[in-house]
N, C-alpha and C positions, 0 to 999 in steps of 0.2 A: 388475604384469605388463606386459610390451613390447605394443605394440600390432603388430598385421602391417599396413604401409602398403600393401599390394597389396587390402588389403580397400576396395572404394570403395562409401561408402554415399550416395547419392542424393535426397533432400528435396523432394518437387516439391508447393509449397505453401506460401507465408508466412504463414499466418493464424495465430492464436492457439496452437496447438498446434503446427504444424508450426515455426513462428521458434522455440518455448522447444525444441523436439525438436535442431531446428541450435543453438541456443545451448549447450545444456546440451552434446553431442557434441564441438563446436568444442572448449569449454573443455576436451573430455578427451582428447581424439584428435589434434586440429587441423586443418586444411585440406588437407593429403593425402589423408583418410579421407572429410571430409563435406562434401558440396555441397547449398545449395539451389538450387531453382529457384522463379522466381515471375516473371509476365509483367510487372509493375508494378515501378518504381525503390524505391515507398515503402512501410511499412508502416503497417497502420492498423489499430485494436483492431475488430474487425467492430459488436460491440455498441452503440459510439458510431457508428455511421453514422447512425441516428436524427437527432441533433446537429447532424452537417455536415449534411442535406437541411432541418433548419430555419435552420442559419447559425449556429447557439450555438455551432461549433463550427467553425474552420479547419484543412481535412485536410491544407494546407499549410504551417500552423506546427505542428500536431500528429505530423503523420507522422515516421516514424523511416526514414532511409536502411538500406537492405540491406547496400551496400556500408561501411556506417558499422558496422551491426553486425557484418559478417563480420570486418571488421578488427578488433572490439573483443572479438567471442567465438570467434574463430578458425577458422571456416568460410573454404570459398567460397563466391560469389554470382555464380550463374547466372542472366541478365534474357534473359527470353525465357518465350514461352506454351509449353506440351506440346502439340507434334502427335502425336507417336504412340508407340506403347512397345512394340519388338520382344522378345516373351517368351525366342523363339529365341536372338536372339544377346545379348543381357541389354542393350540401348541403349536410350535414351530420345531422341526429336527432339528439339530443343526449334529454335521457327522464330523468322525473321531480325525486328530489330528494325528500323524508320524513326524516323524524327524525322518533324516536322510537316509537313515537306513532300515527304516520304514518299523519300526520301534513302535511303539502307541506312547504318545503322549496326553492326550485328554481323550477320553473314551466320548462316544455320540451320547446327547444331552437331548432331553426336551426342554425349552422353556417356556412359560404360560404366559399371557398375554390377554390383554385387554382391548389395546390399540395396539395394530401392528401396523407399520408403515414401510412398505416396502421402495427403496431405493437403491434397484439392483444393477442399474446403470443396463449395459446393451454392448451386445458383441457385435463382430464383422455380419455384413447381409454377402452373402456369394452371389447372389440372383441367381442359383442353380446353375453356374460359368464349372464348365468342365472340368476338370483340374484345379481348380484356384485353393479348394481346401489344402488340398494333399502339396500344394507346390508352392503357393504364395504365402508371406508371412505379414501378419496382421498386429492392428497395435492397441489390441483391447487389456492388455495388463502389462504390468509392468515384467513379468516371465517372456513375452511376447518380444517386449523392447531389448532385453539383456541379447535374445536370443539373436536379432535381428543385429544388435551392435558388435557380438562375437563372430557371426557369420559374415559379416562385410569384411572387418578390422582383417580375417583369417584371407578372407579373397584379394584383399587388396598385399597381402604380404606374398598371396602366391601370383599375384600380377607384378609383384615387383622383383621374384627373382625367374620369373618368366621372360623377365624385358632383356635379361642378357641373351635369350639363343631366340627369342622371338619378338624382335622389336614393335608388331603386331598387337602383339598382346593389351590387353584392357576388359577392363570391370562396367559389364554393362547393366547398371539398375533401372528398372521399368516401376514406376508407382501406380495405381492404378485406380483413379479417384482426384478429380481436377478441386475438392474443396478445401478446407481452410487446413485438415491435415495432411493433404499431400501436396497442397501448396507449401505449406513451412517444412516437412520433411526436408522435400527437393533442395530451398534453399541451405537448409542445416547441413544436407549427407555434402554440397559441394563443399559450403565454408569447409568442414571435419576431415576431408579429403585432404586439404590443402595444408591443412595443418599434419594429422598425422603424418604425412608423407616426410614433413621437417623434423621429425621424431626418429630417423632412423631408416627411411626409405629411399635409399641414393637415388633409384632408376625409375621411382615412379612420382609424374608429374599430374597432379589431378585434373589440370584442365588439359591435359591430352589423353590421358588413362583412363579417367575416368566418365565413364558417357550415362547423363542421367537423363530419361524419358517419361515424361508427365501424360499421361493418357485419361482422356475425359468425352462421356459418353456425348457431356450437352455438347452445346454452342459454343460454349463458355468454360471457361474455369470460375472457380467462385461464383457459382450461378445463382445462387443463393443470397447473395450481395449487389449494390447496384453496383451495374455496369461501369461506372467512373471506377470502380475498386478493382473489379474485374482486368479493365487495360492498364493500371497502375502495374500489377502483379504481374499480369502476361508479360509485360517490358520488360519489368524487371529479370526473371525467369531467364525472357531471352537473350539480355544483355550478359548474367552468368552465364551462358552455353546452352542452357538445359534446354533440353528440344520438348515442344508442346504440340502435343496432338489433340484437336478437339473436335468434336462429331466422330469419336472413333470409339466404338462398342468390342468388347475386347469378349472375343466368344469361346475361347479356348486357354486356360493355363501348362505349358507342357514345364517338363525339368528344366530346358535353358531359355525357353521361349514364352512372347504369348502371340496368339493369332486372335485376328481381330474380323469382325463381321463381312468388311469390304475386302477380304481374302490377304489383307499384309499380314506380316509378321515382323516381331521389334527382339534380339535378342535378349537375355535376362537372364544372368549371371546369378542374382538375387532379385526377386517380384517381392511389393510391398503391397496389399493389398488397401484401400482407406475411400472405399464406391458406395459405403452405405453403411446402415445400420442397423438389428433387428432385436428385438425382444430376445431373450436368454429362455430357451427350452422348457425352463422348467413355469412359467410362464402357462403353458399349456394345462397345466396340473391343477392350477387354481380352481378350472369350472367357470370362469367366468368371460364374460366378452372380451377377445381379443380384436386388436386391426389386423391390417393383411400383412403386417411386418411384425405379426408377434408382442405388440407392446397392451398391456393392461386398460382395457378402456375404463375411464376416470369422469365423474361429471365436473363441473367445475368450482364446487368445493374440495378436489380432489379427492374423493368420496370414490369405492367401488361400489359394487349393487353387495358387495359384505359390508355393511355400517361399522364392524370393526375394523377391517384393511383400506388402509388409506395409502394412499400412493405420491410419489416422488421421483423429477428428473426423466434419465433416457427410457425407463422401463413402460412407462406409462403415456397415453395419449389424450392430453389436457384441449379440451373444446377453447378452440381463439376465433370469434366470430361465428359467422352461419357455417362457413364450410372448411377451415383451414383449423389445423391444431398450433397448441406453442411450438416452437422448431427447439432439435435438441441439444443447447447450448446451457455452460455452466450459467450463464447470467438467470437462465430459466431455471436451474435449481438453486442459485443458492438466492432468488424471488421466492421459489416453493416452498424453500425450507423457511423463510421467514414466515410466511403465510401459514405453518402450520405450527410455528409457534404458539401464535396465538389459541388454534383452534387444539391441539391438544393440552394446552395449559387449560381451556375449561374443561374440558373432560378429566383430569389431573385436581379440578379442585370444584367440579360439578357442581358449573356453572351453566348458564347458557351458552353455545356456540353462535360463533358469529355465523350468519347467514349473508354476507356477502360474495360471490365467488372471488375465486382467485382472477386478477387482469394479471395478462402478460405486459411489462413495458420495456420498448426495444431501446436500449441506452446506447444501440449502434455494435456496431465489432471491427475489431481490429485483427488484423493478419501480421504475425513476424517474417519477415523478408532478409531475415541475417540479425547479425549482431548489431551496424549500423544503419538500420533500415525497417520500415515496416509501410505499413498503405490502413489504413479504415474510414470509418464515420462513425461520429458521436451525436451522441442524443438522438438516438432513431431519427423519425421521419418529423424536423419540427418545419409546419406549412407546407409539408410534401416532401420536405428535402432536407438531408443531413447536413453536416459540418463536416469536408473530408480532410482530413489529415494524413502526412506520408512524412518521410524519412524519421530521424531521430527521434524527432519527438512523437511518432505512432511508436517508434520501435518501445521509448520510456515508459510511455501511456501502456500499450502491451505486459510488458515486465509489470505496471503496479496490478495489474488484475491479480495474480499471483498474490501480492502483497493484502491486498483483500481480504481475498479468501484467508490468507494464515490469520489479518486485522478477526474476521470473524471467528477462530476459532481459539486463539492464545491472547487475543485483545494488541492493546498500543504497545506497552515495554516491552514483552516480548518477541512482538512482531519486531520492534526495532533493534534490538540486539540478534535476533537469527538472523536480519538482514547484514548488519555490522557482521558479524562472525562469518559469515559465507561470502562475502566480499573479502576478506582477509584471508581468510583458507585459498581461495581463488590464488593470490599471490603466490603462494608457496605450493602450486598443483601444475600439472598440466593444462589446456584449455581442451582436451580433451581426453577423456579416458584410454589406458591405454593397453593395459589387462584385463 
């Protein structure tokens, strides 16, 4: 069936679900019909940020251009942040971009819209914790991780010419957030430690220098996961060094410290913050229902109470049964984004819309635990209970999610030649960044 090219659908949001949502559109529609928006040139799988903030990972050979993929999956590509979204006349801002020295490269733009779909993803939640904005560093973009990998890499080179008049001396990082990202941090910054230090650092040895503290409000770490997964990880954790505090509410962030409810205090050299997550500010601006954490309330056609904005992934809060929502994992958006394939392809060629809602289905999750090492469960809950899986082959299983997502958004050959090419680049790199 003809598509009507007067239909303009709108994308504001490169992250895991919103890119497969333009990809998959482009290749059906093409560039008349679908635009993204994202403030950032490059894309970056969000789950691997953990990575870049230890240096395992370069978000500058890793990243995948926008304009690379709109060209390749038939989109446009709109660069520029969301200022503001007129319900009235169907426009979205998006403001002017600078270069470094703050120069104007594209001047602020309106673009018109039909269907807009917002996929704005979600920043750090503070819980209102004292200090945490101003002192702790957070891993909602990929500016966030560079900043977080420069800052360690710089401390751990003044711990190591510290160790000659102060044998004392050491790097103490506090994460602060027991789930699936400050569990794989933890174990990333120790791997990165141990390695950079063989790059050039005589005096500092990371499993004596370097002192990493896991801090977790619940019971648990991975509280979110079943308990089998939960003492996999805690072992783990403990058998590297890393010290794990749990039932500990962290009520104050200072400059080197944090203090915590039950009156301790854990030194912090560098604080990582990764305790939650909330809706994006502007969020607020819409006019329409939010939750108590900011995120766009959605019915479960992922439908707002605006029949033109439809929603996607962290920003929004998708109904899963009588009282719980989807939790916010990529598997949940890049399910959404398939799911509204369909339903803006009839709108795209007005048709009837499906009236099925969207189901969440839990295919399980897996946690990285290092490079040879991982803990999860697959295929959710099948008769009550998953399939658990741990070392190598969670850690494999892990790495292909990754490959997925690129499978969804550049297809088979090219997913397997970026794979091929970055495994070969590997050889001739560091295993960790080092500038």
């Amino acid at each position: 069936m003809a598509n009507d090219p007067s239909h303009r659908v709108v994308i504001v949001g490169g992250g895991a679900g919103g890119l497969e949502l333009a990809a998959k559109l482009g290749r059906k529609h093409g560039p008349q019909c679908v635009t993204l928006v994202d403030s950032r040139p490059m894309h970056i799988w969000k789950p691997s940020l953990h990575e870049a903030a230890a240096g395992t990972l370069d978000i500058y050979q890793e990243g995948l251009s926008y304009l690379m993929l709109a060209n390749l999956c038939g989109f446009t590509f709109a660069l520029g942040e969301l200022q503001a979204v007129d319900r009235a006349r169907r426009v979205v801002t998006v403001d002017e971009v600078l270069d470094g020295h703050g120069d104007m490269v594209l001047p602020p733009r309106e673009l018109p819209y039909d269907t807009l779909v917002l996929a704005l993803g979600s920043v750090s939640n503070f819980f209102n914790t004292p200090g945490a904005a101003e002192h702790a560093v957070t891993l909602d973009t990929t500016d966030n991780a560079e900043q977080f990998r420069l800052t360690m890499l710089k401390a751990m080179v003044q711990v190591d010419q510290a160790k000659v008049r102060d044998p004392s001396a050491r790097l103490d990082v506090v994460i602060v957030g027991g789930g699936a990202t400050g569990v794989e941090l933890a174990v990333e910054l120790h791997e990165a430690g141990g390695i950079v230090a063989a790059y050039g650092l005589p005096n500092f040895r990371a499993d004596r220098d370097l002192a990493i503290t896991l801090v977790e409000g619940a019971p648990r770490i991975l509280a979110a996961l079943p308990e089998k997964i939960s003492r996999a990880a805690h072992t783990r954790l403990t058998e590297l060094g890393i010290r794990v505090e749990t039932d500990c509410r962290v009520a104050e962030v200072a400059a080197r410290s944090i203090k915590t409810a039950d009156g301790r205090e854990f030194a912090a050299g560098l604080c990582m913050w990764a305790a939650g997550i909330q809706g994006l500010p502007l969020m607020a601006q819409l006019d329409m229902p939010l939750n108590r954490i900011g995120q766009l309330v959605v019915n479960g056609r992922l439908e707002s109470p605006d029949p033109h904005i439809l929603a996607l992934g962290d920003c929004c809060a998708v109904p899963r049964g009588e009282n719980g929502t989807v939790p916010a994992r990529a598997q949940a958006a890049h399910q959404e984004a398939s799911y509204l394939v369909r339903k803006v392809t009839a709108r795209i060629r007005g048709t009837a819309e499906p009236q099925a809602p969207y189901e969440y289905r839990d295919h399980g999750s897996l946690v990285s635990l290092g490079q040879d090492a991982g803990v999860g469960s697959l295929m959710g809950r099948l008769a009550g209970r998953g399939l658990f899986v741990s070392g190598t082959l969670a850690r494999v299983m892990y790495m292909s999610l990754h490959l997925m997502h690129h499978h969804a958004v550049l297809g088979t050959w090219r997913t397997a030649t970026l794979a091929l090419a970055r495994l070969l680049m590997r050889r001739t790199h560091p295993r960790v960044k080092l500038h």
